[in-house]
N, C-alpha and C positions, 0 to 999 in steps of 0.2 A: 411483460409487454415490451415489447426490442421495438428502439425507433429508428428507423432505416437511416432518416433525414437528420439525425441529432451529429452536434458538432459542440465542443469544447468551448464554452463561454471566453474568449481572447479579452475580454473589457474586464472579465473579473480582479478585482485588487488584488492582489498577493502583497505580505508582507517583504521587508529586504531587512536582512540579519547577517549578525554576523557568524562567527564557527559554532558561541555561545548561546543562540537564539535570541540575541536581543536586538532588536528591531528598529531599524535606522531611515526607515523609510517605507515605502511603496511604490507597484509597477505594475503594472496589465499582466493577465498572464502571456497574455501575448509577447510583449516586450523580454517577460525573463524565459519564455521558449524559444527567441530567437536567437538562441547561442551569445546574449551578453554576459553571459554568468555571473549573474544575479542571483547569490544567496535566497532563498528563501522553504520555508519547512512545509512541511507535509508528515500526515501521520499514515503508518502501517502496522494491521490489526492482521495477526498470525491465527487461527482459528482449529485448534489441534483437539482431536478426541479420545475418547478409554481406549479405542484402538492404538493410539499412537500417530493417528493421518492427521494431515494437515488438506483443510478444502482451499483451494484455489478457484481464482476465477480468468477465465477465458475474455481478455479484454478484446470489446467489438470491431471491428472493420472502422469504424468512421474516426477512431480516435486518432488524435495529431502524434500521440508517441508511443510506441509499440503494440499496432494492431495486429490481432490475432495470435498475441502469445501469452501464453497462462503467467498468472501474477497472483499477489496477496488477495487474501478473502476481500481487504480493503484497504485502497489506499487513495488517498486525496489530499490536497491543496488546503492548509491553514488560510484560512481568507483574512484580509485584514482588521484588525480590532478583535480576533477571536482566539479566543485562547486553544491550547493543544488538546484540552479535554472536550472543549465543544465543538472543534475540529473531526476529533475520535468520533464523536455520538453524533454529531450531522454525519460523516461520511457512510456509518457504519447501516443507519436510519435509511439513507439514500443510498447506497449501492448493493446490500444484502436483505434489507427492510425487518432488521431487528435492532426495536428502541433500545436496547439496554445489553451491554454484555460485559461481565465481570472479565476484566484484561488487568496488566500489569504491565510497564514499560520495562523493557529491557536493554534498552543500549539505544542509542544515536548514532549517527555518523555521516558525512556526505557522501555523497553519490553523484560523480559528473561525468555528463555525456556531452556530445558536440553539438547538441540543443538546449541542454538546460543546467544546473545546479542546483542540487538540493541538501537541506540538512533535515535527513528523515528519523523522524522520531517511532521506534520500533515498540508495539503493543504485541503481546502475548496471552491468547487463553486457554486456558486447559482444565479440560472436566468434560461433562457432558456433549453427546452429538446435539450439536446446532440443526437447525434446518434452515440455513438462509430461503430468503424470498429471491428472485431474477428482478431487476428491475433493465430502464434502458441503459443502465451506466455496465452494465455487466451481460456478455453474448452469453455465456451459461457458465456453470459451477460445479465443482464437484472435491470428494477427500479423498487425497492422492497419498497412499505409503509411503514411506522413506525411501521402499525400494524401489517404486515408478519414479520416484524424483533422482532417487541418484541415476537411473536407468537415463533420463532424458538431458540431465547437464549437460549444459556446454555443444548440446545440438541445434539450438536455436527457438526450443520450443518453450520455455521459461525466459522471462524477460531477464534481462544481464543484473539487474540491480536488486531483482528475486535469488536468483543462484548465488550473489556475492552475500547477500543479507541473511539465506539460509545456511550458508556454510558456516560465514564469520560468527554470527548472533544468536539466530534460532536454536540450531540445533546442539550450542553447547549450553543453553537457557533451557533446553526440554533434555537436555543430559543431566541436569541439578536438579530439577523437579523432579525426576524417577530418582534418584538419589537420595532424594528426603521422606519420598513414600515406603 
């Protein structure tokens, strides 16, 4: 179900942190997307199968930061008073429409652009094909090989802070899992 008319909740609370995640306040989201760069977390759920692919999703048209370029299976905004893990399972519930998925965090790090800052908390799964759900938070989805991802880097069709999180994080995180099998 794709909502034409949907627009990014601006009143939502965001927590404000600091490198460590510990949290010194709160701000609209609106406030810390208007280039104050205002700390605050967000989680990203990598969603990789027996193949080896990773599914992405094709973020919608209406979104305030990077519409219409493929991104993580799931990534969203820590609201405030909410912890990282019920962050992970609302976002994951609400953008792919699957209650429960065995992940494991794999690194942190921020990520700042000329509208925002963030300290994004990176989740990993791996094992079985998923079949996410579409909801309105996601234009469509799909699992992309290593080798359509490396084929599209750095052309503008993966969001900037996808390409930096896949290179630096992911893909030496799913180098060590094939390692141990």
């Amino acid at each position: 179900m794709k909502n034409i008319c949907a627009t990014d909740d601006l009143e939502e609370l965001l927590p404000i942190v600091d490198g460590t995640g510990k949290v010194s306040g709160c701000a609209s989201r609106g406030i810390c997307h208007s280039g104050t760069g205002l700390l605050h977390p967000v989680v990203h759920l990598h969603l990789t199968d027996e193949e080896g692919r990773i599914y992405l999703q094709l973020r919608p048209q209406w979104k305030q930061i990077q519409p219409g370029r493929w991104d993580t299976a799931v990534g969203g905004h820590v609201g405030y008073n909410e912890s990282i893990q019920e962050a992970l399972n609302r976002e994951t519930k609400e953008e792919i429409g699957l209650l429960s998925v065995q992940s494991h965090e794999i690194g942190h790090y921020i990520f700042e652009s000329d509208i925002e800052k963030e300290l994004v908390y990176v989740f990993l799964h791996c094992g079985k094909t998923l079949t996410p759900k579409l909801s309105n938070e996601v234009a469509v989805g799909r699992y992309w090989s290593p080798k359509e991802i490396a084929e599209v880097i750095g052309k503008g069709i993966l969001t900037p802070n996808f390409e930096e999180e896949y290179t630096r994080i992911v893909l030496p995180a799913l180098k060590k899992v094939r390692q141990q099998k």
